[in-house]
C-alpha positions as CSV (number, residue, x, y, z in Angstrom):
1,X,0.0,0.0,0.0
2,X,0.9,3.7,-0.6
3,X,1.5,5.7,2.6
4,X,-0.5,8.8,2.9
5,X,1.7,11.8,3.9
6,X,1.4,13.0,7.1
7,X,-0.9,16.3,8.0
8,X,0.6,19.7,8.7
9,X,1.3,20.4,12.2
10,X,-1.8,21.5,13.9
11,X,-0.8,24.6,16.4
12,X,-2.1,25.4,19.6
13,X,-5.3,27.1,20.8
14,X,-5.0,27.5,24.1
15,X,-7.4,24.5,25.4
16,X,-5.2,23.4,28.1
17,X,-4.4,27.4,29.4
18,X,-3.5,28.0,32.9
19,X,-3.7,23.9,34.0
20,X,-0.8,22.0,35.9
21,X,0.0,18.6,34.0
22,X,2.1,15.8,35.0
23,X,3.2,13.1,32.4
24,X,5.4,10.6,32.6
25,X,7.8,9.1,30.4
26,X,7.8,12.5,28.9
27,X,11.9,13.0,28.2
28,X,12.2,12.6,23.8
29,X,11.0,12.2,20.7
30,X,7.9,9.5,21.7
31,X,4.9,10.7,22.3
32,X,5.4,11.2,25.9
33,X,8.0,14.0,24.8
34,X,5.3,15.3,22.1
35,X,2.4,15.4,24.5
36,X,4.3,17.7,27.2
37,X,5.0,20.3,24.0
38,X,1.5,19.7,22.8
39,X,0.5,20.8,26.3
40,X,2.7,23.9,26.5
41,X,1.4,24.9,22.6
42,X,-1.9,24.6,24.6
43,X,-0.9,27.0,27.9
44,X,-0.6,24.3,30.3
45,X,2.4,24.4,32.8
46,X,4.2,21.2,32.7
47,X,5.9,18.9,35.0
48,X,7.8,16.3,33.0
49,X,8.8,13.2,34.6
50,X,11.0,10.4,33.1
51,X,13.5,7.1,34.7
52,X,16.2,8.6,32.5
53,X,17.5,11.3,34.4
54,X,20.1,12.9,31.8
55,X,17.5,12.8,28.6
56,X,15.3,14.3,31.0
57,X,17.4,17.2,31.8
58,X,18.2,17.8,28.4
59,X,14.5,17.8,27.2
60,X,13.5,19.7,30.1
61,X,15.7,22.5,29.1
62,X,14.9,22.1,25.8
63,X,11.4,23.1,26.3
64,X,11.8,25.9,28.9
65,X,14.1,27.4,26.1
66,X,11.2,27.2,24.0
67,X,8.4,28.2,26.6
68,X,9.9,29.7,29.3
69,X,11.5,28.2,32.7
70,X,8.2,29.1,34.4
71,X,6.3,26.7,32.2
72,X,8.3,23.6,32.6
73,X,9.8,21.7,35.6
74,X,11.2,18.6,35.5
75,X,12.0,15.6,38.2
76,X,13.2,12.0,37.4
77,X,10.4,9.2,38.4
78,X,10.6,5.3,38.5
79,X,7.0,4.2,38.4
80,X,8.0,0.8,40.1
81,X,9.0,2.9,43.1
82,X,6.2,4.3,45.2
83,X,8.3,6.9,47.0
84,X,9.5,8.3,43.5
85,X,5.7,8.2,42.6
86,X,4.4,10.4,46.2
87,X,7.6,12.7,45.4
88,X,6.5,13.4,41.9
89,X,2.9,14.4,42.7
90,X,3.6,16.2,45.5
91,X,6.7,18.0,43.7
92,X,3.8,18.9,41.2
93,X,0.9,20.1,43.8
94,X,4.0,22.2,45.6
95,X,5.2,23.9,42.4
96,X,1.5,24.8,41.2
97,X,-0.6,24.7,43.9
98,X,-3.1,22.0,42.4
99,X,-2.8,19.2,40.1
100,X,-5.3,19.1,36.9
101,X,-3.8,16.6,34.3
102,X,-2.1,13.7,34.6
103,X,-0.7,11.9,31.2
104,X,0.4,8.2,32.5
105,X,2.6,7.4,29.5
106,X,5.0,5.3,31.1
107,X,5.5,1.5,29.9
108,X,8.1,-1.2,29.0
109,X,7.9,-3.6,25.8
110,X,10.0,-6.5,24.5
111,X,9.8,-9.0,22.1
112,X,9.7,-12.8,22.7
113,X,7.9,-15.6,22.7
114,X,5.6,-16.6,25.7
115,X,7.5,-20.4,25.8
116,X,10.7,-18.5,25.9
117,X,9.7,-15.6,28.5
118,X,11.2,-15.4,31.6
119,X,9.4,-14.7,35.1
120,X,11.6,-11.5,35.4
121,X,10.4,-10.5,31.8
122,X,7.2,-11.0,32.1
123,X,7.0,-9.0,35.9
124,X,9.1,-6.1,34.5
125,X,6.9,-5.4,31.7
126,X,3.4,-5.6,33.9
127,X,5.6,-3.7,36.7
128,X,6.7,-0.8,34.9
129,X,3.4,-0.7,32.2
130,X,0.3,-1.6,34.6
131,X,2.2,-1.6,38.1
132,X,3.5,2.5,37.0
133,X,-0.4,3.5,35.6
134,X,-1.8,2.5,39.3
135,X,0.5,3.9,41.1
136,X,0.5,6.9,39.0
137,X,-3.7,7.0,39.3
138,X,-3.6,6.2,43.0
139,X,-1.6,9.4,43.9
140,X,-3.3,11.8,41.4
141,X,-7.2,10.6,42.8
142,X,-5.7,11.7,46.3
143,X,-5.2,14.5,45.2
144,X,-7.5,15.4,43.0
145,X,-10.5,14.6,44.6
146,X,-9.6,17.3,47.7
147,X,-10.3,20.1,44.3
148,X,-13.0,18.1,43.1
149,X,-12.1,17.9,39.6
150,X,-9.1,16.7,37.5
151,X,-8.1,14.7,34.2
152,X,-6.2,11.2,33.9
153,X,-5.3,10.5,30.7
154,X,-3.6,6.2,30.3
155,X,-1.8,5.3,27.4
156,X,-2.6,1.8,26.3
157,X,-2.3,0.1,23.2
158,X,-4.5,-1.7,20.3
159,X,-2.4,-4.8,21.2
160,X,-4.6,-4.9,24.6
161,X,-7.4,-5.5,21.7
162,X,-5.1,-7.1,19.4
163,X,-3.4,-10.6,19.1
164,X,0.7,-10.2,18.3
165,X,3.7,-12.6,18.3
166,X,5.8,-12.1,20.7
167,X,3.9,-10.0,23.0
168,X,2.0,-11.5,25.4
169,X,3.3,-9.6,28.4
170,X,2.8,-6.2,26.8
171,X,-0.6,-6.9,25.7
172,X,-1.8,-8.2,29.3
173,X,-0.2,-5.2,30.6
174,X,-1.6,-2.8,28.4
175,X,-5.0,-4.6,28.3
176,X,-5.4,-4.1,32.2
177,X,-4.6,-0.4,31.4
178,X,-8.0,-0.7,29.7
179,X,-9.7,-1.9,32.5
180,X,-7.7,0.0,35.2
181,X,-9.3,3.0,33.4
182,X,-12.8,1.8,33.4
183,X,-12.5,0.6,36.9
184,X,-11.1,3.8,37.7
185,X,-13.3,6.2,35.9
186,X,-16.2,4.6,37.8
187,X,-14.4,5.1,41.5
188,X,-13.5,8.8,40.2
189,X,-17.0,10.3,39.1
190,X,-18.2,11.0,42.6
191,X,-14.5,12.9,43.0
192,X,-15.4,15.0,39.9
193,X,-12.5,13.2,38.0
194,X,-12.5,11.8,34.7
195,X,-10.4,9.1,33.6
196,X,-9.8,8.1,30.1
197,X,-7.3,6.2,27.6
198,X,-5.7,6.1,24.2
199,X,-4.8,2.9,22.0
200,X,-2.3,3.8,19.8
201,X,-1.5,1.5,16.9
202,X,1.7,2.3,15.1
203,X,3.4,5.6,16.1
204,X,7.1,5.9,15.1
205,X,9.6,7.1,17.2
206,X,13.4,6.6,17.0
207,X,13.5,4.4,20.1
208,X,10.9,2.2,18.5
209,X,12.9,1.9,15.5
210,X,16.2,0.8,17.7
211,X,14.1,-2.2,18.6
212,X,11.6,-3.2,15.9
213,X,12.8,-4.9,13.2
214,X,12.3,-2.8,9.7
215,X,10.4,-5.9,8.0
216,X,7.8,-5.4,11.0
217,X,7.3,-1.7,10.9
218,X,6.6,-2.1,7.5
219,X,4.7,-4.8,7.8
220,X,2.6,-2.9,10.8
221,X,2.4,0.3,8.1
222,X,0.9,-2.0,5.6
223,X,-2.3,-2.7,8.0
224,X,-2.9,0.9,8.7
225,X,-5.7,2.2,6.2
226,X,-3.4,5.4,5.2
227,X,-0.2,2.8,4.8
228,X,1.6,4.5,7.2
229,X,2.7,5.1,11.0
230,X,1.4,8.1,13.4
231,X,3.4,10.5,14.1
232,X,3.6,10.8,18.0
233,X,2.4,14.6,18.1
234,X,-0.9,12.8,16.2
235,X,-1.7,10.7,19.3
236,X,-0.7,13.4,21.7
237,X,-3.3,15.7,20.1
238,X,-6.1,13.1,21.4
239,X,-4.5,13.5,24.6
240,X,-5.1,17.3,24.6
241,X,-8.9,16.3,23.2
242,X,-9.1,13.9,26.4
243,X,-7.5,16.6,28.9
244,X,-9.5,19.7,27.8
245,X,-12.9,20.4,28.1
246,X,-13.6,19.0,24.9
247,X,-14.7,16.0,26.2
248,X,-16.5,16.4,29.5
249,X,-18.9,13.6,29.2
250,X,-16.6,11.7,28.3
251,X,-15.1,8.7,31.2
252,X,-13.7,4.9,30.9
253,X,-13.6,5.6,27.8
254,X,-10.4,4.2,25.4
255,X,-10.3,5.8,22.6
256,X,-7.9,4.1,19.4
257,X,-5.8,6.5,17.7
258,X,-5.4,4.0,14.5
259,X,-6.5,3.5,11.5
260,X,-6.0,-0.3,11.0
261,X,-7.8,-1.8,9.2
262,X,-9.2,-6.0,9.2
């Protein structure tokens, strides 16, 4: 199939103006890193959170070059580590006085083949991808529910929907994002809170490419109605969608951000 080229850049309009976000695995080019400059483009203030402390620090500056140092603050976070976790969000409601948004982003992948998977493999990836989103959600309901009102946005993936070789701990983990959202959304409406998800299909970042294999990505292309992959500013504008008041009525929801076809 012929790829479609990929859309102009859409710019901001202020949907996101004067809110405090948190988003994890937000340090580089994937679409944690888009989403925390889609939020800026919007007016949000930003606390960007990543386990890789010097990519952080580099991004970090990065976008306060672009945005000013009042806009973005950045602290490293290991979502398997619960004191990391109550540090972040309490760095966050310190720095800004209240917490609105919170972009769970973080998650680990792999590649092999259930017979060949190891324990640690398997309790890595469901640590870091399902273990990080509760975590992350437990501390930002606390804390959101004293305001009354706030936005959790989970990043899943259509492989939660969606049989693939190799993947069986990845798609259990991001499947249970899925229902950790509806779960969640449910517990959160008396709070005021909504909590939502995208399922990305394909989005193509340069970390992605380091450990995909080029006869797969084009294979994964192939299955995508326009023939090719998302760029990760394309998924982070549902985000925004899912953070502003764009979708109010919207909760539990999981929205794909695909267009693959049978």
């Amino acid at each position: 199939m012929t790829g479609v080229e990929s859309p102009a850049y859409e710019p901001g309009h202020g949907l996101l103006r004067d809110r405090t976000a948190v988003i994890t695995a937000a340090a580089g080019t994937g679409i944690g890193g888009a989403t925390a400059r889609r939020f800026l483009e919007e007016g949000a203030r930003v606390l960007v959170s990543d386990a890789h402390a010097p990519r952080l620090e580099r991004y970090a500056a990065e976008l306060a070059g672009e945005f000013g140092a009042g806009a973005v603050t950045a602290l490293p976070c290991d979502v398997t580590d619960e004191n990391q976790v109550q540090t972040l969000f309490d760095t966050a409601v310190r720095t800004h006085g209240r917490l609105d948004v919170v972009v769970n982003n973080a998650g680990l992948g792999g590649t092999s083949d259930l017979v060949e998977m190891s324990d640690e493999q398997w309790s890595r990836v469901l640590d870091v991808t399902l273990g990080g989103t509760f975590r992350c959600t437990r501390a930002a309901l606390r804390r959101m529910r004293e305001h009354k009102a706030g936005v959790i946005v989970n990043n899943a993936s259509v492989v939660g929907w969606r049989a693939q070789t190799g993947q069986a701990h990845y798609a259990a983990a991001k499947a249970g994002v899925m229902a950790l959202t509806r779960c969640a959304a449910l517990e959160a409406a008396r709070y005021g809170v909504r909590v939502n998800a995208v399922s990305p299909s394909l989005a193509l970042h340069p970390h992605l490419v380091k450990v995909t294999t080029p006869e797969l990505l084009r294979e994964l292309a192939d299955r995508e109605a326009f023939g090719r992959h998302a760029e990760p500013w394309e998924v982070a504008n549902v985000i925004v969608f899912l953070a502003s008041g764009y979708s109010s009525y919207m909760t539990g929801e999981v929205v794909a951000v695909s267009s693959q076809h049978p």
